[in-house]
C-alpha positions in Angstrom: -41.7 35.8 3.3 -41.9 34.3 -0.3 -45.9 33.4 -1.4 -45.1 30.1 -1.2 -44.5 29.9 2.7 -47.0 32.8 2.9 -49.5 30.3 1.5 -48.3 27.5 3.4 -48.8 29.7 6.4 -52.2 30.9 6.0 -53.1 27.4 5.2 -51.8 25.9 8.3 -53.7 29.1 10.2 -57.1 28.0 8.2 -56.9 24.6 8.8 -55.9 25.0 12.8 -59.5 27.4 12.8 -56.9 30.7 14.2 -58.6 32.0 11.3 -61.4 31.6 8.8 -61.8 32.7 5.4 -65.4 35.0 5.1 -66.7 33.8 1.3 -70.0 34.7 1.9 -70.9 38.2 2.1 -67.7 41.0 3.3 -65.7 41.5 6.3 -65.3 45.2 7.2 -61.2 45.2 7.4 -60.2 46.5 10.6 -57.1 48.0 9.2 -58.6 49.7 5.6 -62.0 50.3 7.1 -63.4 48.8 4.0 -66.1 46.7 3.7 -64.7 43.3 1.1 -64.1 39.7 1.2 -61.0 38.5 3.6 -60.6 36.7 6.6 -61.0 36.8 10.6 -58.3 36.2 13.1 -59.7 35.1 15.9 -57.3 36.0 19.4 -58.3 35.5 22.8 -59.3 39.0 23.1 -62.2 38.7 20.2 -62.0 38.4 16.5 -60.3 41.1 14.0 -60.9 41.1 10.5 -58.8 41.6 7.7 -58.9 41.5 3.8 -56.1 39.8 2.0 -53.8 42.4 1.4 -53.3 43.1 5.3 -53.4 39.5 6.3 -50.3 39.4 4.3 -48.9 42.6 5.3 -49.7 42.0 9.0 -49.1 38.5 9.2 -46.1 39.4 11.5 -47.6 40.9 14.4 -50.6 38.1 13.8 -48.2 35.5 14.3 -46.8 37.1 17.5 -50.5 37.7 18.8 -51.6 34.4 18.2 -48.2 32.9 19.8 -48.7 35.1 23.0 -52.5 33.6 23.2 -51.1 30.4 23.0 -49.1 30.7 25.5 -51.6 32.7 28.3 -53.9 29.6 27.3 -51.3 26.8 28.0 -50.6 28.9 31.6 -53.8 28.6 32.5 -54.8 24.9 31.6 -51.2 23.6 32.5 -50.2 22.7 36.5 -47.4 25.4 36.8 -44.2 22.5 36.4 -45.9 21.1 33.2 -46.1 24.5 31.7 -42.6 25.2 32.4 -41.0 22.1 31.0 -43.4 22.6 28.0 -41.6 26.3 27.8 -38.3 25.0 28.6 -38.3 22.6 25.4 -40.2 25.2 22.9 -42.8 23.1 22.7 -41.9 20.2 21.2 -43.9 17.2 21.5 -41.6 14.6 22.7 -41.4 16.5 26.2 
């Protein structure tokens, strides 16, 4: 992923509140155990945080997270046909 579409990414996370960007005071990074400015993921599960350098180099496995929580959350607020014609046309919004 270039740093363009990373950027364009994290944006689109930020503004969709999946995560938010900790400015004041640290975040202890889950993954470093260091204690520094970065960001918080929030899953269904509870919030992880993360300083920039393994937002990027997680991003992956963040994206999959946050798509599986997506779709737990539409199973459970969707009457079982409307969640499967939502999952039979990926989503798309002219269902």
């Amino acid at each position: 992923m270039n740093d363009k579409s990373l950027k364009e990414c994290v944006d689109s996370l930020l503004e969709s509140n999946l995560i938010s960007l900790v400015q004041d005071g640290h975040i202890y990074c889950d993954s470093c155990k260091v204690a520094k400015a970065g960001f918080q993921v929030h899953f269904r599960s509870g919030p992880l945080s993360f300083c920039g350098h393994h937002l990027r180099k997680n991003l992956r496995p963040i994206l999959n997270q946050i798509e599986q929580d997506a779709a737990k959350t539409l199973r459970e607020l969707l009457p079982e046909d409307e969640y499967l014609q939502v999952m039979d046309h990926g989503g798309r919004s002219d269902v």
